[in-house]
C-alpha positions as CSV (number, residue, x, y, z in Angstrom):
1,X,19.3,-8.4,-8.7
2,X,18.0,-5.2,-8.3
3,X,16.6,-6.4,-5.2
4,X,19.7,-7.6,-3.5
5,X,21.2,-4.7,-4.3
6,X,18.7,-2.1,-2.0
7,X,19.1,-4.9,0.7
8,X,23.0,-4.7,0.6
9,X,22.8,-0.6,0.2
10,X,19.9,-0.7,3.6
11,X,22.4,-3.0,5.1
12,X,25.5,-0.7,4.7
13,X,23.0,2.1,5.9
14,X,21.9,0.5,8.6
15,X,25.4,0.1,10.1
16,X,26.3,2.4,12.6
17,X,30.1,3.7,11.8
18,X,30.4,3.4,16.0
19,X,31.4,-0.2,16.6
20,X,29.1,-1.4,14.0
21,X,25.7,-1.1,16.2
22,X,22.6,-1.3,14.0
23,X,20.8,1.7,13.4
24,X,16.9,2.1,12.2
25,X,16.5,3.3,8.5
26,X,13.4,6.1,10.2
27,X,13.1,6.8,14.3
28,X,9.9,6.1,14.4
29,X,6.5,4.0,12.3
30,X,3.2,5.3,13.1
31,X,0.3,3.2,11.9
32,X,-3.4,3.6,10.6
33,X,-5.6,1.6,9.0
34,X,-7.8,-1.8,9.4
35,X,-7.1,-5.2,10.1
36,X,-4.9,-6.1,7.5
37,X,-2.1,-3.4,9.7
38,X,-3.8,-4.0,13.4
39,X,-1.8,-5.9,15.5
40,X,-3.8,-6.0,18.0
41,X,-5.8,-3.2,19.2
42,X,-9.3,-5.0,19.3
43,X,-7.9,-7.3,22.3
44,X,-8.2,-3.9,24.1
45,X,-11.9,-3.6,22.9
46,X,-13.9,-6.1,24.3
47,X,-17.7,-4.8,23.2
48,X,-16.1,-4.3,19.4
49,X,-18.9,-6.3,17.0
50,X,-16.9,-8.1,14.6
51,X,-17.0,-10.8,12.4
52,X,-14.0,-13.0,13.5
53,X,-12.1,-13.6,17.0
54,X,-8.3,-12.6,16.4
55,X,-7.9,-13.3,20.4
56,X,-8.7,-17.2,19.8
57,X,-7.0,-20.0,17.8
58,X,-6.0,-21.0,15.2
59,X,-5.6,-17.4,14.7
60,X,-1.8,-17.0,15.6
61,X,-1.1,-19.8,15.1
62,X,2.2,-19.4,13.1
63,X,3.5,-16.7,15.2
64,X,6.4,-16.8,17.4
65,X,5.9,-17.9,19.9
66,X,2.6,-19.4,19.0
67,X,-0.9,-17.5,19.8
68,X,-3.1,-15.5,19.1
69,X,-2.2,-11.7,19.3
70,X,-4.9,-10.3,17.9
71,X,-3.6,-10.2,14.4
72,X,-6.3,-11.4,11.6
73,X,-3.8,-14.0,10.4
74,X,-2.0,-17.3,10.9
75,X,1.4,-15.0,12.0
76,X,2.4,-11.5,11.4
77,X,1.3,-8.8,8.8
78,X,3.1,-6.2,6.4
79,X,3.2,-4.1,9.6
80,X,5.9,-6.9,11.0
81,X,7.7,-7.1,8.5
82,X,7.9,-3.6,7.4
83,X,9.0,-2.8,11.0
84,X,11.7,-5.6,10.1
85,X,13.1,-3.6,7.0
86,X,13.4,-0.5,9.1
87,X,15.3,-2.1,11.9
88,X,12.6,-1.3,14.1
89,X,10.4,-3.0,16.6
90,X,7.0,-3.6,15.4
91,X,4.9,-0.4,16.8
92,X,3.5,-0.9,20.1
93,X,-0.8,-0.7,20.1
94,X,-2.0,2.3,21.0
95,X,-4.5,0.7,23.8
96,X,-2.0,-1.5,25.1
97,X,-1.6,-0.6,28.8
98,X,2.4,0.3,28.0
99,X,1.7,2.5,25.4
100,X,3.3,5.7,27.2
101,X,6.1,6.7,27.8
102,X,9.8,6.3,25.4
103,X,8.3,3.3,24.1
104,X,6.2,5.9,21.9
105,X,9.3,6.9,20.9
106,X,9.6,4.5,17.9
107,X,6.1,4.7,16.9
108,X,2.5,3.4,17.7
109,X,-0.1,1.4,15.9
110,X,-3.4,3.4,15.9
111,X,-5.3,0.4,13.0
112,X,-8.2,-0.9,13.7
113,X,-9.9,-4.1,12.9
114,X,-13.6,-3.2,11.2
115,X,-12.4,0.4,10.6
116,X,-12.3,2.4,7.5
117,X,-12.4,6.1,6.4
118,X,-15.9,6.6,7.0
119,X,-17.0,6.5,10.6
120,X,-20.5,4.7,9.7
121,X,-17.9,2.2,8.4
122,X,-17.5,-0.2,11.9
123,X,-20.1,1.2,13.8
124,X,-18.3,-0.1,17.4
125,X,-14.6,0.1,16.4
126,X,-11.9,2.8,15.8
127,X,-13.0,5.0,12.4
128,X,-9.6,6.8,10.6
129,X,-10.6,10.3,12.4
130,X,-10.8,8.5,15.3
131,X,-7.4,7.2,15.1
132,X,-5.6,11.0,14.2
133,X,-7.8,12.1,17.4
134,X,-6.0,9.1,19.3
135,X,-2.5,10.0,17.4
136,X,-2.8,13.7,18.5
137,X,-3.1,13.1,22.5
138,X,-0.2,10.8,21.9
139,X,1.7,13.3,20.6
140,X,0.5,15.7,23.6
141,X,2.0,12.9,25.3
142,X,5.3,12.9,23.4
143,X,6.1,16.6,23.6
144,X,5.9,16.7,27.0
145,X,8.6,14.0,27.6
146,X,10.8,15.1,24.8
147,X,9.7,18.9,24.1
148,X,7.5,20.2,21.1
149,X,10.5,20.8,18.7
150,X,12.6,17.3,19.3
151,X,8.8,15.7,19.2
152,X,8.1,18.0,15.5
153,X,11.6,16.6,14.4
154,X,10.9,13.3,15.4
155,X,7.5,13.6,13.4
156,X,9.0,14.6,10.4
157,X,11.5,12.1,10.1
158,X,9.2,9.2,11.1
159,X,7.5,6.7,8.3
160,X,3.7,6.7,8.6
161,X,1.8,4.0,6.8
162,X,-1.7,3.6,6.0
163,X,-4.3,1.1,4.9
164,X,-8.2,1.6,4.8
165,X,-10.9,1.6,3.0
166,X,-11.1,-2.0,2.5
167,X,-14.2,-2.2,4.9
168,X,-16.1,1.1,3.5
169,X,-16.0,-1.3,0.0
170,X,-16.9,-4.2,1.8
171,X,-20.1,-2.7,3.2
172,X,-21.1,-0.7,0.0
173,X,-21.6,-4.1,-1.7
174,X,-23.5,-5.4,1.6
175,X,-25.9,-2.6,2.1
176,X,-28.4,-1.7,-0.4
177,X,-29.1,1.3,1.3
178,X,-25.9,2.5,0.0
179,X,-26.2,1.3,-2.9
180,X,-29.6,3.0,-3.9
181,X,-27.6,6.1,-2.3
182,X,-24.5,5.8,-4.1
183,X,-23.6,5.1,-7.6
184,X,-19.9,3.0,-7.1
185,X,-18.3,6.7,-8.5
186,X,-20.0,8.7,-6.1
187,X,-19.3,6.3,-2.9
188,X,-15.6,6.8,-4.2
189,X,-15.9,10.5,-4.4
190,X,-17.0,10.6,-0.8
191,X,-14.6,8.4,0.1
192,X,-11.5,10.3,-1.7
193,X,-13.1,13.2,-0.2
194,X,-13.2,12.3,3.0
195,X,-9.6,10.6,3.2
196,X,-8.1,13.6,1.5
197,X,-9.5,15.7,4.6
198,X,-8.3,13.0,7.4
199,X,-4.7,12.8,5.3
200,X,-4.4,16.7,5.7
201,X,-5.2,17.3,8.7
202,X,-2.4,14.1,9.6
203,X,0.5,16.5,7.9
204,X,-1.0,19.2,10.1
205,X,0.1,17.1,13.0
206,X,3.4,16.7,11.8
207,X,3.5,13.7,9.2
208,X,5.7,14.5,6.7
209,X,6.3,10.5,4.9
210,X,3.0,8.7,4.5
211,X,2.9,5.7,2.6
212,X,-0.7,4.8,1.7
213,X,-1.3,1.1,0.9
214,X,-3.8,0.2,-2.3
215,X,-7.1,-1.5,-2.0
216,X,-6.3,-5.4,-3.0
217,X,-8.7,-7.5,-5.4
218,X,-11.4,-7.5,-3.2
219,X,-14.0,-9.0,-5.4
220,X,-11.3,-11.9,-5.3
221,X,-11.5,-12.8,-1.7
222,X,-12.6,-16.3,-0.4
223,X,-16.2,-14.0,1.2
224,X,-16.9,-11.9,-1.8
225,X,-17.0,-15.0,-4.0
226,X,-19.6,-16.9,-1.5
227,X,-21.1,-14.1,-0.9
228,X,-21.6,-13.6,-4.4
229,X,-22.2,-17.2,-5.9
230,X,-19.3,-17.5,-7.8
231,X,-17.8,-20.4,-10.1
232,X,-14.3,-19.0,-8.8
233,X,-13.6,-16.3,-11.0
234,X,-13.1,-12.8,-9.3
235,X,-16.4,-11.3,-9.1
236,X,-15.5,-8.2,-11.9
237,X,-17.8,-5.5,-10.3
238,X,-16.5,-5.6,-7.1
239,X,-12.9,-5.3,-8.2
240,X,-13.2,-2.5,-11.2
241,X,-14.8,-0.6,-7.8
242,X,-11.6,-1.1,-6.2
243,X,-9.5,-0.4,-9.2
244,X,-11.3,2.9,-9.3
245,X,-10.8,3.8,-6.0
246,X,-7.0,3.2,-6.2
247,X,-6.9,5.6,-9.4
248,X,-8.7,8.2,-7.3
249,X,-6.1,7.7,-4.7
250,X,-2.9,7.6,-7.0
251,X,-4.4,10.8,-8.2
252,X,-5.3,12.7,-4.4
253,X,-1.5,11.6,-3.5
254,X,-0.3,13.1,-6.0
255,X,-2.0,16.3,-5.6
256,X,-1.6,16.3,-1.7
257,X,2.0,16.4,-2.4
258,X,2.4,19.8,-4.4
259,X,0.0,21.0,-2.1
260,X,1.5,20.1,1.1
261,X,5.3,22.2,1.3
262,X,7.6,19.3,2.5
263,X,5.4,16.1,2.3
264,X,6.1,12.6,0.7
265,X,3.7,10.4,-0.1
266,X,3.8,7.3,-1.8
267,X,1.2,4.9,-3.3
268,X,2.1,1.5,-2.5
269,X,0.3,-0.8,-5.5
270,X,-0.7,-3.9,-3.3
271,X,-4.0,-4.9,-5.8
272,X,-1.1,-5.7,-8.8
273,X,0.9,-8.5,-6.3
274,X,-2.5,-9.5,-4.6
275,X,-4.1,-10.3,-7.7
276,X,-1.2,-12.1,-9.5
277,X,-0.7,-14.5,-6.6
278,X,-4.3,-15.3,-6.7
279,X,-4.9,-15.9,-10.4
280,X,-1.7,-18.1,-10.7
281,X,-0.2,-18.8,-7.5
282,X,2.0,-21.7,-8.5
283,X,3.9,-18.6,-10.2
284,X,5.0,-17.3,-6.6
285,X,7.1,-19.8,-4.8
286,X,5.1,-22.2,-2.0
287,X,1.4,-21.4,-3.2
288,X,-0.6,-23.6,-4.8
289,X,-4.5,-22.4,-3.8
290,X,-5.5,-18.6,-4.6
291,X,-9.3,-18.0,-4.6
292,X,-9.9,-20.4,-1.2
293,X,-8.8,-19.8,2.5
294,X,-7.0,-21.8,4.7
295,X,-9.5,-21.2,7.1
296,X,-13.9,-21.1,7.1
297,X,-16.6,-22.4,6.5
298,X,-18.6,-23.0,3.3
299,X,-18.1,-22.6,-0.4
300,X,-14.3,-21.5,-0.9
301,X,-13.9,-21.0,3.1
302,X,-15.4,-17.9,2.7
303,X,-19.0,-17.7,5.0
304,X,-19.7,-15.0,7.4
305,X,-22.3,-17.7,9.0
306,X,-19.0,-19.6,11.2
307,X,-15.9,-18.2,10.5
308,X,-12.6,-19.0,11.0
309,X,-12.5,-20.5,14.4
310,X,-11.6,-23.5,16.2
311,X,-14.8,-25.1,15.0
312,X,-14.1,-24.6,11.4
313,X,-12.0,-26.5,8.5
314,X,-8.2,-25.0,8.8
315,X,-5.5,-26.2,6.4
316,X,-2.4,-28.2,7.3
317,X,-0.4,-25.6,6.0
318,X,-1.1,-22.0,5.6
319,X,2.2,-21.2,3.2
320,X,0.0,-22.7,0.3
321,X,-2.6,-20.2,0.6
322,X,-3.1,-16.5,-0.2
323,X,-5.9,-16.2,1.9
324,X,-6.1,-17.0,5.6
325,X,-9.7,-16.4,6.2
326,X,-12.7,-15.4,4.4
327,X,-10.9,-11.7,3.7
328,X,-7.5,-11.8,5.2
329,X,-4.2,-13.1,4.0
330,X,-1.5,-15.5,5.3
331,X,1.7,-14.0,6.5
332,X,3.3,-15.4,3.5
333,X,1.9,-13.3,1.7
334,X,1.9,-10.6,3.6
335,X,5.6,-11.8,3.2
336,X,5.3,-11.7,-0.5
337,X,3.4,-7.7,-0.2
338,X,6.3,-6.2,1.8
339,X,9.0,-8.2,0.1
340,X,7.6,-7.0,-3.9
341,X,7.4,-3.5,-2.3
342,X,10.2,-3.2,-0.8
343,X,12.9,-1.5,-3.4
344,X,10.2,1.3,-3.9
345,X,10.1,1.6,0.1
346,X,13.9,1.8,0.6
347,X,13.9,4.1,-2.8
348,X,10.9,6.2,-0.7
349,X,12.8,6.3,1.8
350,X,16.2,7.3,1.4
């Protein structure tokens, strides 16, 4: 109920009182992160090491039209549909050849598949400070087709969104280097640390609304359980880790937010919907399997020795699963993400 109700107050918002045009709820969504908000800026990154080959089917292969697009899902992610709520295009990449001119205008996608908030993090692709580095020439670009005051105004009235750290938690549990380095508190502390400093100096650029996505259950995903020998069951370490970190970041938010004169920032709980969808996913309308992809190779779909790929198993149909591949989920529930967020978004918002 309370649902419908944002969706018919957005709608009434959303209607323009000359001749009824539609209107977007921000001008503009600028986007950082990973691959679970990249919509394709790997395809322009050809020597990028990764794991799995978002340019090749069957990745895509729920989008419309279908294809590959160099999303690392069956369609589109929370950064489609998010886009969607706001009545506005999904952001163009930022190393798509367009990206210049007034299509920046209504935002660009800096995310990065690999990427996370440390640059050792993805050696080859795009770290976070590399992406504010990329997001400060384009607004070099911006001012001088709009001028520096309608591009600051622009700025502050845009909706940034951000995702990372997925991969810097991934490869702690991979590398024992790090993990003779780092206890798990003090590889969150350096990674709090170092996100604090990249989410300051991205209100120094002009961000003023910065919604900061959660870790998700990652000692729940299809890789972390073959990885990690399970029967099934979450592996516990690997997601109290990530519960920690998403304390630490409730807690930096807030604190960036009496520090910073003018900013909003929002913690968007994503680990709370993940995790219920995969311990009972018959609860959630259309799933039935939670802790196995629709995609891989090996125990629970979930081997980094063949991926998803042509060559691999792939399910009939990917609205049963949470998971697409080893770590990534279906656009259903991407769905799902955007659609249990959403009242706090529009309430964030407005």
């Amino acid at each position: 109920m309370e649902k419908n109700l944002h969706r018919l107050v957005l709608g009434l918002y959303l209607l323009n009182a000359w001749g009824g045009a539609s209107a977007s709820l921000v001008p503009a969504l600028f986007v950082f992160g990973d691959s679970t908000l990249d919509t394709g800026n790997l395809n322009y990154r050809p020597n990028t090491v990764h794991l799995i080959r978002t340019e090749e089917l069957p990745y895509g292969r729920d989008f419309v039209p279908p294809g590959p697009t160099g999303r690392a899902s069956n369609g589109k992610l929370a950064t489609d549909f998010l886009a969607g709520f706001l009545g506005l295009p999904t952001p163009i990449d930022d190393l798509e050849p367009d990206a210049q001119g007034r299509k920046l205008f209504q935002g660009i996608n800096f995310a990065a598949g690999g990427s996370g908030i440390l640059n050792g993090t993805g050696l080859t692709t795009v770290s976070l400070s590399q992406q504010l580095d990329a997001f400060e020439g384009s607004i070099a670009s911006i001012n001088k087709l709009m001028g520096s005051q309608e591009s600051s105004r622009l700025l502050a009235n845009s909706l940034f969104l951000l995702s990372t750290g997925n991969n810097d938690l991934f490869n702690y549990v991979y590398n024992p280097k790090a993990r003779f380095r780092y206890s798990p508190e003090s590889y969150n502390t350096l990674l709090l640390s170092t996100l604090s400093r990249d989410l300051e100096r991205l209100y120094s650029l002009g961000a003023r609304k910065l919604v900061v996505l959660s870790l998700g259950p990652l000692g729940c995903t299809p890789l972390m359980l073959n990885l990690l020998n399970s029967d099934g069951s979450c592996i516990g370490e690997v997601n109290n880790q990530a519960k920690n970190f998403n304390a630490g970041l409730q807690s930096l938010l807030a604190g960036l937010q009496t520090k910073l004169p003018g900013s909003r920032l929002l913690y968007a709980n994503a680990y709370d919907i993940l995790f219920s969808a995969i311990q009972d996913p018959r609860k959630h309308a259309g799933f039935r399997y939670g802790n196995v992809a629709c995609c891989g190779s090996g125990k629970f779909l979930g081997s980094v020795l063949q991926t998803c790929s042509g060559r691999t198993s792939v399910c009939a149909d990917s609205n049963e699963y949470v998971f697409w591949d080893m770590v990534h989920p279906t656009q259903a529930m991407y769905k799902l993400v955007t659609d249990e967020l959403y009242a706090e978004l529009v309430k964030f918002i407005l």
